[in-house]
N, C-alpha and C positions, 0 to 999 in steps of 0.2 A: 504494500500500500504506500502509495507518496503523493502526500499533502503541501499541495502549490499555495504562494499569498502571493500579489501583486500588488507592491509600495511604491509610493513616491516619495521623494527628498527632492534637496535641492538641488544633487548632479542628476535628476533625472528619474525615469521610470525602473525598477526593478521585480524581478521574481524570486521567492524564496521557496525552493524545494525541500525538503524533507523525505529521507528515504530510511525508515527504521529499518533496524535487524532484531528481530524477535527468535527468540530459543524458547524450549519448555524445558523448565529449572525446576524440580520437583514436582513436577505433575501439571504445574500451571505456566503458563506463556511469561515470562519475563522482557522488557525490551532491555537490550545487550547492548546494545550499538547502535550510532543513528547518524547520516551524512545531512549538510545542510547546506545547501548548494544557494548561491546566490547569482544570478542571470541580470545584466544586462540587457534593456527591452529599449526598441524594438529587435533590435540584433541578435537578441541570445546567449549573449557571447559570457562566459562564464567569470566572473568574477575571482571569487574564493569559494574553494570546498570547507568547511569546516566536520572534522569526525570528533565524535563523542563515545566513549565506551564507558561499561559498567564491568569494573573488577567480579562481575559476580562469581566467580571460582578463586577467589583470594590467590589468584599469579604471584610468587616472591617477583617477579622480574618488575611488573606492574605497579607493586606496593615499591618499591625500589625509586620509582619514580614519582610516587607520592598520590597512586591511584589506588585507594581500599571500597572493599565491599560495601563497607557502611557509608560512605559516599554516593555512593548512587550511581546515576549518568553523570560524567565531566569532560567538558573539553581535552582533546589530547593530541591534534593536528591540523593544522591548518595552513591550506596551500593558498597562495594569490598567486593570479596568473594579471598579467603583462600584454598591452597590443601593439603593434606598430599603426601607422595610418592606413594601412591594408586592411586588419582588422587580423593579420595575421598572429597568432600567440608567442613572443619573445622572450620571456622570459614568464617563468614559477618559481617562486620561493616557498618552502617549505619549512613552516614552524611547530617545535612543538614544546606541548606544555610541562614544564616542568619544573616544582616549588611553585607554585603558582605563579609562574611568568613566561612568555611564549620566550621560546632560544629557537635563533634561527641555524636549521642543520642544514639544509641542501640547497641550490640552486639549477635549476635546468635553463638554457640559454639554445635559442633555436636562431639562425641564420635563413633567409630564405636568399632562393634567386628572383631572378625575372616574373619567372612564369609561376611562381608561387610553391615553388618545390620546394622543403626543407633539403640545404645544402649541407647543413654545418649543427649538431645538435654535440654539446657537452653538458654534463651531470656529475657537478661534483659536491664533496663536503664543504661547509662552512666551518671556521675557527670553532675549534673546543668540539668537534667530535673527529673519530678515526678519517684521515684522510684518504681520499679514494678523489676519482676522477676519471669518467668517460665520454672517450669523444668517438663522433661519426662522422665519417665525412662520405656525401653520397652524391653521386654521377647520375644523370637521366640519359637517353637515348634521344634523336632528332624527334621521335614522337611524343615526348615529355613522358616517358615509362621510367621507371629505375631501373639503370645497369646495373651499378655497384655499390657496394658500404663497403667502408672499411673500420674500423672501430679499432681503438686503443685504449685498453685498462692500465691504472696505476693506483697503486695501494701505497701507505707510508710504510708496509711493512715488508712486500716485496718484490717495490717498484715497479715497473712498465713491465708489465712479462707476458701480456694476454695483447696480441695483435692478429684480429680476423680478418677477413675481406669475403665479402660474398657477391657470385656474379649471378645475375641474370639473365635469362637467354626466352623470349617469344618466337612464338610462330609466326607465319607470315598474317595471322588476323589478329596481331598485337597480346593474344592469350599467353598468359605467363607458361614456357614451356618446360624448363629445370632451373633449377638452382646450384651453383654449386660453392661449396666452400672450401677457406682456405686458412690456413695458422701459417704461421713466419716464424720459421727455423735457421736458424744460424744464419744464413744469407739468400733466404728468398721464399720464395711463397711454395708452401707444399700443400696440396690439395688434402680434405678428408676426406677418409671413405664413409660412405652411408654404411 
């Protein structure tokens, strides 16, 4: 079930969705979780996600972070997303709750081209959690298809060691026809086997 409102402010028209997550916790339905999405109107265009969860199985990992069962439903992530003048999505920052104050941990950063194809998308940590960092860098064909990705991981613990590249191949009525993949070995690209 997801429960739509339509507000205005002074930047404008918005929509707020609501998408519960219900579980049955001792014989009766409990809500567990719940997304609340905030829309951009007339556009659509997504705002922030905000999620809520309910410790209801007392997690150490989740009490760790200052989420208990007797708490209830609380706040515990929340992404804002970013446009250009395109209306294309440029950036997400991703926060989350914790001691009751949002820390921001990730940022995802998208590049587009011309014709509105995501070029360039990198996804890394923010200060004060484990560093990580991936990027994609991706090729279209003369018919605006994807040829290729290539992708690089890097960890603070160890370093740049993950470099894929995946190619694409259609038919002649532009249907996606194989895939194939590839990892980078000592000096060059070696195919996997399926």
């Amino acid at each position: 079930m997801t429960i739509a409102l339509v507000a205005c402010n002074s930047k404008g028209l918005y929509q707020k969705e609501k998408i519960p997550t219900v579980k049955i916790i001792e014989g009766r339905k409990e809500l567990v979780g719940q997304k609340i999405k905030t829309f951009e109107l007339p556009a659509r265009r997504l705002q922030s996600e905000l999620t809520q969860i309910y410790n209801y199985n007392a997690d150490a990992r989740l009490e760790r972070l200052g989420y208990f069962k007797k708490d209830g439903l609380k706040d515990y992530l929340l992404d804002s997303v970013f446009y250009d003048a395109n209306g294309n999505d440029t950036l997400k920052v991703s926060f989350l709750m914790k001691d009751k104050k949002w820390n921001k941990v990730q940022s995802v950063k998208k590049r587009y081209n011309h014709e509105g194809h995501i070029e360039y998308l990198v996804a890394e940590s923010l200060k004060g959690t484990p560093a990580y960092k991936k990027e994609t860098f991706s090729k279209y064909n003369k018919s605006g298809l994807l040829s290729s990705e290539t992708e690089f991981e890097c960890y603070d613990i160890v370093g740049c060691d993950s470099t894929f590249k995946k190619m694409y191949y259609y038919n002649s009525k532009g249907v996606l026809d194989s895939i194939e993949a590839y990892k980078w070995k000592s000096r060059g690209w070696a195919k996997i086997k399926p």
